[in-house]
C-alpha positions in Angstrom: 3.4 -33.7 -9.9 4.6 -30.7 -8.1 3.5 -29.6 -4.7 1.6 -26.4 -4.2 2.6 -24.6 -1.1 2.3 -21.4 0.5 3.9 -19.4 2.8 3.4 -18.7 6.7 4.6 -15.7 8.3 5.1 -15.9 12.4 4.6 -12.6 13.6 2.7 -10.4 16.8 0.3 -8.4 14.7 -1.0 -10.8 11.7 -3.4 -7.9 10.1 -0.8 -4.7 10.3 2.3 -7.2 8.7 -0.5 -8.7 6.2 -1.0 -5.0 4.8 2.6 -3.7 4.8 3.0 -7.5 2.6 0.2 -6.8 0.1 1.6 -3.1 -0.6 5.3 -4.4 -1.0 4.1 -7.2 -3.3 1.3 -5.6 -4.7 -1.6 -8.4 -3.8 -4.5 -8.3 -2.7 -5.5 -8.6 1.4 -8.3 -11.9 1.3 -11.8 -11.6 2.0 -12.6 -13.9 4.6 -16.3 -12.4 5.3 -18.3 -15.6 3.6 -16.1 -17.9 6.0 -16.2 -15.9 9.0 -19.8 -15.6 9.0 -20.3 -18.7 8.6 -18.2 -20.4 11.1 -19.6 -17.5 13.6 -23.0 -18.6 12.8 -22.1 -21.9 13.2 -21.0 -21.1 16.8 -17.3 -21.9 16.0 -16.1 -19.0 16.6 -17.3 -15.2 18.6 -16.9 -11.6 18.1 -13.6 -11.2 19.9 -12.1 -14.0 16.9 -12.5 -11.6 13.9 -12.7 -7.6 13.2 -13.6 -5.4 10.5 -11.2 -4.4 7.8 -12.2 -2.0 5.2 -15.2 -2.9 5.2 -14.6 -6.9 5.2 -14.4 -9.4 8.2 -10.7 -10.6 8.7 -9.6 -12.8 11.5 -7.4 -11.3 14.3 -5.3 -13.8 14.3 -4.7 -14.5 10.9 -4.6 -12.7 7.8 -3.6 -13.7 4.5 -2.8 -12.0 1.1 -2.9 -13.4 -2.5 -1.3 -12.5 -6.0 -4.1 -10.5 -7.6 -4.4 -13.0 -10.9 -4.3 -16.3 -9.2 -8.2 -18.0 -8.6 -9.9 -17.7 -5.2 -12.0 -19.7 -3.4 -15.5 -18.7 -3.2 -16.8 -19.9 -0.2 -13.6 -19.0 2.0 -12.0 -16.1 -0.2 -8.8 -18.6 0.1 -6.1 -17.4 -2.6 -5.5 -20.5 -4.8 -2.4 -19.5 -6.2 0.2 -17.9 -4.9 -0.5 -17.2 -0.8 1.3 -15.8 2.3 -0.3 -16.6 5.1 0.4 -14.0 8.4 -0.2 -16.2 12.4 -0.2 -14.2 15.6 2.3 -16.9 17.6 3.1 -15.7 21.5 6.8 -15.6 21.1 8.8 -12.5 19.7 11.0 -12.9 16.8 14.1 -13.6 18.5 17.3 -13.5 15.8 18.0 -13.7 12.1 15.7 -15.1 9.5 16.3 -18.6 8.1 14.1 -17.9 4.8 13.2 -14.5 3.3 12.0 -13.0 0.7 13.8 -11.3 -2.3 12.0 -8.8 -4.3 13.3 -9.1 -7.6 12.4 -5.8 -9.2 15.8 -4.7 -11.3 18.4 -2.4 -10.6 17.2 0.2 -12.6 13.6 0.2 -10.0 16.0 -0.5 -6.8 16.0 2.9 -5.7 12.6 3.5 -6.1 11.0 0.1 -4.4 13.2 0.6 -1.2 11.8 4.4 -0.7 8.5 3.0 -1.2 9.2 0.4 1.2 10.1 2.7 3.6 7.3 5.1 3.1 5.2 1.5 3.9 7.2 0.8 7.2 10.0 -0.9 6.0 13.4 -0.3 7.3 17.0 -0.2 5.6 19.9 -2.4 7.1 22.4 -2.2 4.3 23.2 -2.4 0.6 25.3 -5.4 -0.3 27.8 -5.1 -3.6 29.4 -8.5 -4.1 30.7 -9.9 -7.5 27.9 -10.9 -9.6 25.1 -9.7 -7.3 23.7 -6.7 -5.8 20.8 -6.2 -3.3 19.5 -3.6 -0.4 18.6 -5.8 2.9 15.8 -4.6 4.6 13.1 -5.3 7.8 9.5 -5.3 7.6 7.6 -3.6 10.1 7.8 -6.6 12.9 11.9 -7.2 12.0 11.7 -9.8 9.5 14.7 -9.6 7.2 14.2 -9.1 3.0 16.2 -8.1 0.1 14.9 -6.1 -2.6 17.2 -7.1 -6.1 
């Protein structure tokens, strides 16, 4: 049986990243309001642990986005499917990625995803022509490295 999985973003500012994310991939941000109102009533958690987002509660130290078609957990807003999860961590991003993320979206949309990209916050580093393969490399808003293909 295969494992499901998701993906967790270190970063300073989990709710900025977590939008310029759900634009580039075209997900959806998750509604954590059920949750968060719950664990505040519970007296888990205060005021200072979550803000408003248009018009929904979100953590402020996490935020997560989700592919628009996979399920979602009712009672959490949880994507079920496929997830990235963004973590405020203390420590600046400090050198090159070990994993990234490719956007495979064609060469003939290449041109038109990267100014879109930048127009989100994105940033071009380079365009890489190498026998058999072609990408742009770019950074997200906090640095992170990606390649749009």
């Amino acid at each position: 049986m295969a494992v499901d999985w998701q993906l967790v973003a270190d970063c300073a500012e989990p709710i900025p990243l977590a939008r310029f994310w759900a634009a580039a991939l075209e997900y959806e941000p998750e509604d954590n309001s059920a949750l968060i109102e719950r664990v505040v009533a519970a007296g888990l958690a205060g005021e200072e642990d979550y803000t408003e987002v248009d018009g929904r509660k979100a953590w402020v130290k996490a935020a997560a986005i989700r592919h628009p078609d996979d399920p979602v957990d009712g009672p959490t807003g949880f994507g079920l499917g496929r997830r990235v999860l963004f973590v405020a961590v203390p420590e600046p991003k400090a050198v090159k990625n070990r994993l990234h993320i490719d956007l495979r979206v064609g060469a003939d949309r290449r041109e038109g995803v990267v100014r879109r990209l930048e127009g989100l916050g994105a940033a071009y580093v380079r365009t890489v022509e190498e026998p058999g393969a072609s990408h742009v490399t770019m950074r997200d808003p906090e640095g992170n490295e990606f390649d749009v293909q």
